[in-house]
C-alpha positions in Angstrom: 20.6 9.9 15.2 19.8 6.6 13.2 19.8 3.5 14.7 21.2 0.2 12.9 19.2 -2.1 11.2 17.0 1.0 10.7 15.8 2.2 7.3 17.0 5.4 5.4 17.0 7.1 2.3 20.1 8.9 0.7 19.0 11.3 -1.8 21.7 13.0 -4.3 21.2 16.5 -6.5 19.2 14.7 -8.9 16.5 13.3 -6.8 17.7 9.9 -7.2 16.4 7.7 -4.1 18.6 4.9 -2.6 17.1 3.1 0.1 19.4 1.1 2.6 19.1 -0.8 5.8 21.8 0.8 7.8 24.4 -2.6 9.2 26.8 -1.7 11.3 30.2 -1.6 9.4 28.9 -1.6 6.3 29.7 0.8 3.3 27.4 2.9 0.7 29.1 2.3 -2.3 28.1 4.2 -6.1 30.0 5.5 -8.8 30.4 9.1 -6.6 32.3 7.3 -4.2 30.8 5.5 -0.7 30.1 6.4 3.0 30.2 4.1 5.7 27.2 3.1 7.8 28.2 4.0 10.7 28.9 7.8 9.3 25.2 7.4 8.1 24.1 6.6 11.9 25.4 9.7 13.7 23.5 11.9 11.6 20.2 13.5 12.6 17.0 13.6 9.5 17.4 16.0 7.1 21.5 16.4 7.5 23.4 15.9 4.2 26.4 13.4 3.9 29.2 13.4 1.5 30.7 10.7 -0.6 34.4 10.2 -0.9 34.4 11.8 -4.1 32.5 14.7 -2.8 29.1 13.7 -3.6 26.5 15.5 -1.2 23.3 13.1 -0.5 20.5 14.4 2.1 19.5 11.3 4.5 16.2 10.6 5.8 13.5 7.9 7.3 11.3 6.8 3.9 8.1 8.2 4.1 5.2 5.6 3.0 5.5 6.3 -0.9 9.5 6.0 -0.9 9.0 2.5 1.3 6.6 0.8 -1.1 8.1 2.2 -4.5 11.6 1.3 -3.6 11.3 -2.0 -1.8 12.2 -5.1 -3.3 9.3 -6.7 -4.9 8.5 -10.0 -4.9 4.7 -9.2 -5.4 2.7 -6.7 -7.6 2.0 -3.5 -5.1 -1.0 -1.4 -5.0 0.5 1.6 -5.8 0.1 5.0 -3.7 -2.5 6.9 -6.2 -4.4 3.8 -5.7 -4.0 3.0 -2.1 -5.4 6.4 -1.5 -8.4 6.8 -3.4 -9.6 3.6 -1.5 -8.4 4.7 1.9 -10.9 7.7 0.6 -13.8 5.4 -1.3 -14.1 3.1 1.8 -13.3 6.0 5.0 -11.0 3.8 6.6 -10.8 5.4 9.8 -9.6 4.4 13.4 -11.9 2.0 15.6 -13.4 0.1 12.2 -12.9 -3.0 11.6 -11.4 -4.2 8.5 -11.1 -7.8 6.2 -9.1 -7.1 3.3 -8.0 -10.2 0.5 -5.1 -10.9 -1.4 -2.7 -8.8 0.7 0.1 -9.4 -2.1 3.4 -7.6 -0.9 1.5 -6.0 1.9 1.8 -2.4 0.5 -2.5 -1.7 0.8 -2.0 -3.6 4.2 0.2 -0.8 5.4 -1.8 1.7 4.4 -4.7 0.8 6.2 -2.7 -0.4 9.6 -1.4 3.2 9.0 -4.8 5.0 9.1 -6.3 2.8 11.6 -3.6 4.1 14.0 -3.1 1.2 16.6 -7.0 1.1 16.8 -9.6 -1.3 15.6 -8.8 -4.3 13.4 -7.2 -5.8 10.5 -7.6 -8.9 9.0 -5.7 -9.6 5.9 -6.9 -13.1 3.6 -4.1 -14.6 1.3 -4.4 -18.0 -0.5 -0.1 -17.9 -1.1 1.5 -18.8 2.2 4.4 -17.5 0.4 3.3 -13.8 0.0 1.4 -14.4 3.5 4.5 -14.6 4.9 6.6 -11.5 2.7 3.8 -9.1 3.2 4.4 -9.7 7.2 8.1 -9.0 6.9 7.8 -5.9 4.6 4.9 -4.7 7.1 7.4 -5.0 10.4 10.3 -3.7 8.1 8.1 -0.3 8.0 6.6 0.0 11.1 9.4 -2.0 13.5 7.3 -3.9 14.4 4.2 -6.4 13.9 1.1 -4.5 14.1 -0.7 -5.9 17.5 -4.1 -5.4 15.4 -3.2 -7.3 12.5 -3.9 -10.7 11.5 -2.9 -12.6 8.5 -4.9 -15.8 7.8 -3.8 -18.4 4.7 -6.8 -19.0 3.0 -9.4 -18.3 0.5 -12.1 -15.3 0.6 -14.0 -17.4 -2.2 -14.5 -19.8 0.7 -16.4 -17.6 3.0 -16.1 -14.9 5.7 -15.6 -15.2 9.2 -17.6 -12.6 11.0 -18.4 -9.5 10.0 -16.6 -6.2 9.0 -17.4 -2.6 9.1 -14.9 -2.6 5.5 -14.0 -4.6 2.7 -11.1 -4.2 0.9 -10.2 -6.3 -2.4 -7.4 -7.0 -4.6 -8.6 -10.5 -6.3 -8.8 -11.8 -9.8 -12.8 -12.8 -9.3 -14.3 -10.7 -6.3 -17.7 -11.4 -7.9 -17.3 -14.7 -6.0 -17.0 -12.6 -2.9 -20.5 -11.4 -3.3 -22.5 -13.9 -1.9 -20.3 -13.7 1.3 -21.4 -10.1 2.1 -24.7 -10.7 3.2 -23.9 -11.5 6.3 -19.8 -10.6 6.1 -20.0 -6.9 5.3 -22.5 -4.6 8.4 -25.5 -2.7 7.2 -24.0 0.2 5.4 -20.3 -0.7 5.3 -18.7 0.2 2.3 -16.5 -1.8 0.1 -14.3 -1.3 -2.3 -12.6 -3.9 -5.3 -9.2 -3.4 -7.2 -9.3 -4.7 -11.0 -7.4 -4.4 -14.0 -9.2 -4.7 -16.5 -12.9 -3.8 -18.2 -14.2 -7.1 -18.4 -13.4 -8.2 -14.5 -15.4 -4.8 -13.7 -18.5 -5.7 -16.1 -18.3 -8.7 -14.5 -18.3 -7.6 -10.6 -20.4 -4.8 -10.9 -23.2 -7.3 -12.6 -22.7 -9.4 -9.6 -23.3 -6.0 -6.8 -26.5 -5.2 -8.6 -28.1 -8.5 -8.5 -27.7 -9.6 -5.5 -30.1 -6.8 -4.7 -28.2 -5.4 -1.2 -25.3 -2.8 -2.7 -26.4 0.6 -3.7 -23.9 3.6 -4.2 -22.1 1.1 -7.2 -19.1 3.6 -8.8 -16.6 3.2 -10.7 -13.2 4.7 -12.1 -9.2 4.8 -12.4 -7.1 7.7 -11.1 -4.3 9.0 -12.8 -1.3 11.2 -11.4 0.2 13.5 -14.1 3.4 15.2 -12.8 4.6 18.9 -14.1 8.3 20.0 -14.8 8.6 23.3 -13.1 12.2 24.6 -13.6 12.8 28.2 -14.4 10.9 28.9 -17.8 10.5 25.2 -17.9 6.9 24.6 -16.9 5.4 21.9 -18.7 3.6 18.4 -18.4 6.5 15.6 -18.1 6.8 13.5 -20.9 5.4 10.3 -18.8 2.2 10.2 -16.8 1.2 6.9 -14.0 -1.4 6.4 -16.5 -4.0 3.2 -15.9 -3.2 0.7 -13.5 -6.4 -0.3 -12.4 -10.2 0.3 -11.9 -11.4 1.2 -8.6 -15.1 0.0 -7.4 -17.0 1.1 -4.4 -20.3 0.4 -2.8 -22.8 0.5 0.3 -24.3 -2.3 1.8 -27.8 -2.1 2.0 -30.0 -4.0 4.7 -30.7 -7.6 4.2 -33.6 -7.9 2.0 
């Protein structure tokens, strides 16, 4: 059974996704008809409901990818084919210690909090109080509650680092200003990896990594997810690709020279 003020997904016939926060006495409503919350609750994962015109919808808890795509954004989001190449690029794993900046709506956050599995550290810079303060809602909203290892800090990475971190994780206009902070913010061999949009902010940042003389390992590239129709004799490329959003860097802090 679903419990209120839970999150659930109702799914019709044609894969359309409507996520709702179940209220007690509240109503589904579409054009097929609606169902009433509390209907919703006394089902287990996986049943399917019908609408009062008949409408069949399978119900479910939103996986990671259905949270972050159909959430409410006030934020750009790192989206999933992203998220997970630099989950991969930087090994986030449990027990590491982690500084990421410019946590936006929070969606990267989660990702990481969700690979670091209750071990370990986050810590998560933001120079917007504003999206400081949605990215901790969307982040409890998920996972029910707020992470005990996470910590949110208003201010600026341009600034300087406090400590040092086994990862670095970055979603900012200028990370080449970041640079100088790794010396002694980023361990001997800790991997990082940068989030950019465009050509020039890569030239840019990856001029920066190689002369400051202590990042080897400097890649870079942009992932692409392609979906395929596959429907009887149908089986063909769709019409749409998620084509560029952004380019991915990594590298591997050397020793201090």
């Amino acid at each position: 059974m679903f419990e209120f003020n839970s999150i659930v997904v109702l799914s019709d016939k044609k894969d359309k996704q409507y996520m709702i926060t179940l209220k007690e006495g509240a109503r589904f409503s579409t054009q097929y008809g609606y169902i009433e919350h509390n209907d919703i609750a006394a089902l287990d994962e996986g049943d399917i409901i019908k609408s009062t015109l008949g409408h069949p919808y399978l119900v479910y808890k939103p996986t990671y990818m259905d949270f972050v795509m159909n959430i409410k954004r006030q934020a750009q989001i790192i989206y999933p084919k992203d998220a997970a190449a630099m989950l991969m690029w930087c090994d986030v794993a449990p027990n590491q210690k982690i500084l990421e900046s410019g946590i936006g709506q929070g969606a990267l956050s989660l990702a990481i909090l969700r690979a670091l599995a209750g071990t370990g550290s986050l810590t998560s810079y933001e120079i917007r109080a504003d999206f400081a303060e949605q990215s901790a809602k969307f982040i409890k909203q998920f996972m029910g509650e707020t992470p005990a290892n996470h910590v949110i800090e208003v201010r600026s990475i341009y600034d300087g680092i406090d400590g040092t971190y086994d990862r670095v994780l970055l979603d900012l206009p200028e990370p080449w200003h970041v640079v100088p902070h790794l010396k002694t913010g980023l361990k001997n061999g800790g991997l990082i990896v940068a989030y950019l949009p465009t050509i020039l902010q890569v030239k840019t940042y990856v001029d920066a990594l190689k002369e400051c003389g202590y990042f080897s390992d400097i890649e870079t590239a942009e992932f692409t997810r392609r979906p395929w129709k596959v429907d009887g004799m149908s089986v063909r490329p769709e019409m749409w690709i998620y084509n560029h959003s952004a380019f991915l860097i990594s590298a591997r802090k050397l020793k201090n020279i």
